[in-house]
C-alpha positions in Angstrom: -27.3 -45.5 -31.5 -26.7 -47.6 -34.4 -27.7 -51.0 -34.6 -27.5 -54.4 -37.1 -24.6 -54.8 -39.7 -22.9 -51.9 -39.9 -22.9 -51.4 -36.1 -21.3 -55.1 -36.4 -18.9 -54.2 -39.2 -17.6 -51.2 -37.1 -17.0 -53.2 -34.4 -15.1 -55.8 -36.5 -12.7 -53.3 -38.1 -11.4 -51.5 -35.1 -10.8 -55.0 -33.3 -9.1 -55.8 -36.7 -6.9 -52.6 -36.4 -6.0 -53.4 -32.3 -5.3 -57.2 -33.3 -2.9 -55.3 -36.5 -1.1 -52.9 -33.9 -0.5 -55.6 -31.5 0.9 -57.8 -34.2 2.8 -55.3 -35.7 4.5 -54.4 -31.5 5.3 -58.1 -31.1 8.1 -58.1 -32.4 9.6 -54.8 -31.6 9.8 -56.5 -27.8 12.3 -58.3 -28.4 14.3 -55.7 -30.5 13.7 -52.9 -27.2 14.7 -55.8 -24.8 18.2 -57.2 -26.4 19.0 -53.3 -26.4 19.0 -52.8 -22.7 19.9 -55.8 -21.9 19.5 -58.8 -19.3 18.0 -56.4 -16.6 14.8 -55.0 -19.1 11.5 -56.6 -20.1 9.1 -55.0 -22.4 5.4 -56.8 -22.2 2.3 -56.0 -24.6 -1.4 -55.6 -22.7 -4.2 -56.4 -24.4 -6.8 -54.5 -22.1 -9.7 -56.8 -24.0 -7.9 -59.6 -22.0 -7.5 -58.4 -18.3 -7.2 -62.2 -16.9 -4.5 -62.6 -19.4 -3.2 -59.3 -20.8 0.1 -60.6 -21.4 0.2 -61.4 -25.2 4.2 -60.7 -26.1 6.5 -60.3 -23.8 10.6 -60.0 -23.9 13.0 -60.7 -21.0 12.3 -61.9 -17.6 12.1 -59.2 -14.7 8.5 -59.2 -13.1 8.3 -62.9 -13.6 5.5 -62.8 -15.6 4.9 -64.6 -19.1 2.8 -64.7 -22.1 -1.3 -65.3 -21.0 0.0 -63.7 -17.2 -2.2 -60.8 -15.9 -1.4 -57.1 -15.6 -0.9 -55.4 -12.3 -2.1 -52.6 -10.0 -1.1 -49.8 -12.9 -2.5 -51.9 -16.0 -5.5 -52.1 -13.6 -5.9 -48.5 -13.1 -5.0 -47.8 -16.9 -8.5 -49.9 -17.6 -10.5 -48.1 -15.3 -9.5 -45.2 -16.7 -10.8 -46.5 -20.4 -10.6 -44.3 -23.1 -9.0 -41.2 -20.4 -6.0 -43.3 -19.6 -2.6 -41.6 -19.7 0.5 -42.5 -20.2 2.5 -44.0 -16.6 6.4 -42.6 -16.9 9.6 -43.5 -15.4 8.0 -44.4 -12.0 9.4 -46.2 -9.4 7.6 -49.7 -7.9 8.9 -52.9 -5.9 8.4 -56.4 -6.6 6.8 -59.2 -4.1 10.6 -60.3 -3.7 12.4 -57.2 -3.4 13.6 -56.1 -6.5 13.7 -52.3 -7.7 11.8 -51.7 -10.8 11.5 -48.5 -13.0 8.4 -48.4 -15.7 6.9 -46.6 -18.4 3.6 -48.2 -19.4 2.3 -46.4 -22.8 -1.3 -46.4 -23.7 -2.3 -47.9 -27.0 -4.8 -46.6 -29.2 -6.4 -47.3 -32.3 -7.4 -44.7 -34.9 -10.5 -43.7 -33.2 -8.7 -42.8 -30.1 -9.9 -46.0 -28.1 -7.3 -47.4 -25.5 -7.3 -50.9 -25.9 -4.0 -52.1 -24.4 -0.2 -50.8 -23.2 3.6 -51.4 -24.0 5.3 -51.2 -20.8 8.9 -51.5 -20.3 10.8 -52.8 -17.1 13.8 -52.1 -15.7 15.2 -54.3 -12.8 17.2 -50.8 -11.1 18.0 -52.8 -7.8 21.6 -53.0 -8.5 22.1 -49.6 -9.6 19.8 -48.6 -6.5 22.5 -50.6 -4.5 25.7 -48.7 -5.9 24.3 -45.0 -5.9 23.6 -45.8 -2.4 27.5 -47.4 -1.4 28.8 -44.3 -3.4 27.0 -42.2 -1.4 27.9 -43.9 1.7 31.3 -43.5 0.6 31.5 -40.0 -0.2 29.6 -38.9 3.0 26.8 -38.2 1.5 23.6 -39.7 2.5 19.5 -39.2 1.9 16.6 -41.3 3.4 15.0 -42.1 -0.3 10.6 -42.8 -0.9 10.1 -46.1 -0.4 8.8 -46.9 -4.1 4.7 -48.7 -3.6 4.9 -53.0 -4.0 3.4 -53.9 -6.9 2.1 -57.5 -7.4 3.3 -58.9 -10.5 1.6 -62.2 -11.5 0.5 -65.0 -14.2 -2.7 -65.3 -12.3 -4.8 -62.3 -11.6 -6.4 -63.9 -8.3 -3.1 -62.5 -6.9 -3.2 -59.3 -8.0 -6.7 -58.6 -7.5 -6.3 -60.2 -3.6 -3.4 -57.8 -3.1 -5.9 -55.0 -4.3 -8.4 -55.8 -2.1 -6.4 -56.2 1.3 -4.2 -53.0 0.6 -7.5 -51.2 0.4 -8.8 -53.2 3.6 -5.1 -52.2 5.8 -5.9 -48.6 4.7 -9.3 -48.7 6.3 -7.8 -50.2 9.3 -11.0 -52.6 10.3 -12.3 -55.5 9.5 -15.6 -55.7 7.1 -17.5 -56.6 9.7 -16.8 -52.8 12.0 -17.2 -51.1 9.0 -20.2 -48.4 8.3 -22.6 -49.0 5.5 -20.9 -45.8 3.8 -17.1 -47.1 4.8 -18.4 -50.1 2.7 -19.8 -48.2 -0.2 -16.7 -46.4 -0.5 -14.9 -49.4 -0.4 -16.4 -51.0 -3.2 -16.5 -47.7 -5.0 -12.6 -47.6 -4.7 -11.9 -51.2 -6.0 -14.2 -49.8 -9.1 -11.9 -46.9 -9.8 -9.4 -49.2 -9.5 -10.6 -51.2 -12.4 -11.4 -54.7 -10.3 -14.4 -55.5 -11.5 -13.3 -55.3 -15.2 -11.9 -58.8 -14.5 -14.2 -61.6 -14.7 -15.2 -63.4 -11.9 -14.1 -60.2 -9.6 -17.1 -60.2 -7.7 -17.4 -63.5 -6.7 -13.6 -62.9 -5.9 -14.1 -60.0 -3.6 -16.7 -61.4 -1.6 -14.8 -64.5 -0.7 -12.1 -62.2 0.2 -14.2 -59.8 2.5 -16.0 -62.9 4.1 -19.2 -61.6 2.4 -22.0 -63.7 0.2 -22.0 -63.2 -3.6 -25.3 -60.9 -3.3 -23.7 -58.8 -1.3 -21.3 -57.9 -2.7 -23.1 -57.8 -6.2 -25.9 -55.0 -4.5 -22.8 -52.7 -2.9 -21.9 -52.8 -6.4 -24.7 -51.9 -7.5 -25.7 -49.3 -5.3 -22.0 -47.6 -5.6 -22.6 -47.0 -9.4 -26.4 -45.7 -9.0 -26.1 -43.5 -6.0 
């Protein structure tokens, strides 16, 4: 493992480079936003950030604005680390209703580390609406998926709550009825899911589950060493 200066001068460069690609994307927001039009909005993660990924963003469908917080997907994209794969044309819901079709691209720098994401919006609600009355019309009807909700936010306290008691509804008990193993395997879910990447998570979590700080600190600890 190298150490000292050069370790150091390593590290400076490729931040350098990530700071030089998000620069250089800023602008190119706006330009990918005024093509599509009032119903798109293209936002830039910095995954270095979690608690306030959003450092350029373009049009106005999620909500969200410059220093907000990513979502369930950015959160999963920074679990993933250096694996992370692009997320295409896939279908989510907002907290108030609306449709909304993504793609969330990785970014990289030149040593292949994923450091952040350009993710474009669409707000499809409308069109949604009309494929669905032309159907209607022309006798022809289907029962579509019902796209996941996605929490969309400035402050990643929401997001990370709506993480948390999605993965509590699935398990269908309260903390309290659960096994030491269902417990495990919840905290070793929210860790896939890239929670405890965010600052603070922990404490966040255990106030959340009803559970002390310790707690939820040595499930932690025993998820990631057994």
């Amino acid at each position: 493992m190298t150490h000292g200066p050069a370790a150091a001068s390593g590290e400076d460069a490729a931040r350098a480079e990530q700071d030089a690609i998000i620069a250089a994307l800023t602008p190119v927001v706006d330009g990918i936003a005024a093509t599509f039009g009032s119903f798109c909005e293209v936002v830039v993660h910095d995954f270095r950030r979690p608690e306030r990924s959003v450092v350029a963003l373009a049009g106005s469908v999620t909500g969200r604005g410059v220093g907000g917080s990513m979502s369930e997907i950015g959160m999963k994209l920074l679990a993933a680390g250096d694996e992370a794969d692009d997320e295409l044309n896939y279908l989510t819901r907002t907290r108030d209703g609306k449709l909304v079709k993504s793609s969330t691209m990785v970014l990289r720098d030149s040593a292949g580390t994923a450091f952040g994401a350009l993710c474009v919006n669409l707000d499809v609600t409308a069109v949604n609406q009309a494929h669905a009355l032309i159907g209607g019309l022309a006798g022809v009807t289907s029962v579509p998926e019902t796209p996941p909700t996605t929490t969309f936010a400035d402050d990643i306290t929401a997001v990370l709550d709506s993480i948390v008691d999605a993965r509590q509804l699935r398990q269908n008990k309260p903390w309290a009825q659960l096994t030491r193993e269902e417990r495990l395997d919840l905290f070793r879910d929210l860790d896939r899911q890239g929670v405890f990447a965010v600052r603070g998570a922990v404490q966040q979590v255990a106030a959340r589950l009803g559970i002390s700080r310790a707690s939820a600190y040595n499930y932690l600890a025993a998820t990631r060493t057994g």
